[in-house]
C-alpha positions in Angstrom: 26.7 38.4 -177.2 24.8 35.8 -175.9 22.7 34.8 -178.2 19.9 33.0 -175.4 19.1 36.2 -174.4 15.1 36.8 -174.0 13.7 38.8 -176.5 12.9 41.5 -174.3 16.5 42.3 -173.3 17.4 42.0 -177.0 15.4 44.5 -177.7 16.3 46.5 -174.7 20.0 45.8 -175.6 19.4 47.4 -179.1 17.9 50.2 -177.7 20.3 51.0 -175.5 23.0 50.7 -178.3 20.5 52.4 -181.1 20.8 55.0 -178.2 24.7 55.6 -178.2 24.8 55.5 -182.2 22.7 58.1 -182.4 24.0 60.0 -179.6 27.6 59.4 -181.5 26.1 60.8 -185.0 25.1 63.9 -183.1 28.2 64.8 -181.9 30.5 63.9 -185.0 27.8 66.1 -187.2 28.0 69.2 -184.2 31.8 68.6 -184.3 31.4 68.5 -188.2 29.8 71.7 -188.4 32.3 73.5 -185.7 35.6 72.1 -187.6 34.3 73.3 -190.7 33.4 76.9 -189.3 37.0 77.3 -187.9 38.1 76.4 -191.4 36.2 78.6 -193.3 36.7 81.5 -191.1 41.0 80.7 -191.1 40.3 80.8 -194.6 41.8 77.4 -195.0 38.8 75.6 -197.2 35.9 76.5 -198.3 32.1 74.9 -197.6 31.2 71.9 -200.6 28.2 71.7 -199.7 26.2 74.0 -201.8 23.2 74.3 -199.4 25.2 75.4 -196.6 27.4 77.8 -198.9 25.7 80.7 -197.3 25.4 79.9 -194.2 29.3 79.1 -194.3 30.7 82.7 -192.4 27.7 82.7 -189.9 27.0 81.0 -186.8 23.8 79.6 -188.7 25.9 77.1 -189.8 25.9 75.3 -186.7 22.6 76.0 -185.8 21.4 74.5 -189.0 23.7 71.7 -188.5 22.3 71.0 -185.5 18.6 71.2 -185.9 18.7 69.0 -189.1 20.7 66.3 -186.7 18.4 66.4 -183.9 16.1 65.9 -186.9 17.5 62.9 -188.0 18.1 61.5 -184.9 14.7 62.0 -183.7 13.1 59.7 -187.2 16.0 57.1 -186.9 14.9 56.6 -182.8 11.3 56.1 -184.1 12.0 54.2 -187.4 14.4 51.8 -185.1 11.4 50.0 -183.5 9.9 49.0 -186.9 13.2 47.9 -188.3 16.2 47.7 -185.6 18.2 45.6 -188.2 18.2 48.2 -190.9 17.8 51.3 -188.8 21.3 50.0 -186.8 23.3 49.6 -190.1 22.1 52.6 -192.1 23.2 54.7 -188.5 26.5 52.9 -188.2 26.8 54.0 -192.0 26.4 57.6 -191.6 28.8 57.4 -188.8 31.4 55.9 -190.8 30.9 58.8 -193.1 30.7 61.3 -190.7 33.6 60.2 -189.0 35.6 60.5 -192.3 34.7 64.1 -192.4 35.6 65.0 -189.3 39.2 63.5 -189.7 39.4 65.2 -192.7 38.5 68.3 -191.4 41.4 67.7 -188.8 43.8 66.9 -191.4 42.4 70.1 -193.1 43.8 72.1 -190.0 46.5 70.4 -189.4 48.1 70.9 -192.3 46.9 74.6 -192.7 48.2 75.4 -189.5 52.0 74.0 -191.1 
């Protein structure tokens, strides 16, 4: 980047890329949540997380997935104008998480489906 950049098109640069991060984490936690449905209901795993035990053989699941995102996305888009820094790298963290779920959840039906 161009580091002589105004501060106003910094700032409108890290929105727009706050923007795609969070639009990212929603749709690695939906794909999360649909993986891990198809998985329970093949009866190739079982749910770990112990909140979302119950919810595991219903459609709730994603539901419940998806609220909590939105959720989360909505406070990261509003803490991200106090603290763009911080905000940018705890996001980019829970993507790297998320996206290590998701693969395993694909390596979960891959090898089930063997």
């Amino acid at each position: 980047m161009n580091d002589t950049l105004p501060a106003a098109e910094k700032a409108v640069q890290n929105s727009r890329n706050q923007r795609i991060l969070l639009g990212a984490l929603f749709c690695l936690s939906v794909a999360d949540g649909i993986i891990t449905r198809f998985i329970i209901t093949e009866g190739l795993g079982v749910e770990s997380n112990f909140w979302l035990t119950r919810l595991a053989f219903s459609d709730a699941l994603i539901a419940v997935k998806i609220a909590a995102t939105l959720l989360v996305v909505y406070l990261l888009w509003q803490m991200h104008y106090r603290k763009p820094k911080l905000v940018m790298g705890f996001t980019i963290a829970i993507e790297c998480w998320y996206t290590l779920i998701v693969f395993w959840n694909i390596f979960i039906v891959v090898m089930g489906s063997r």
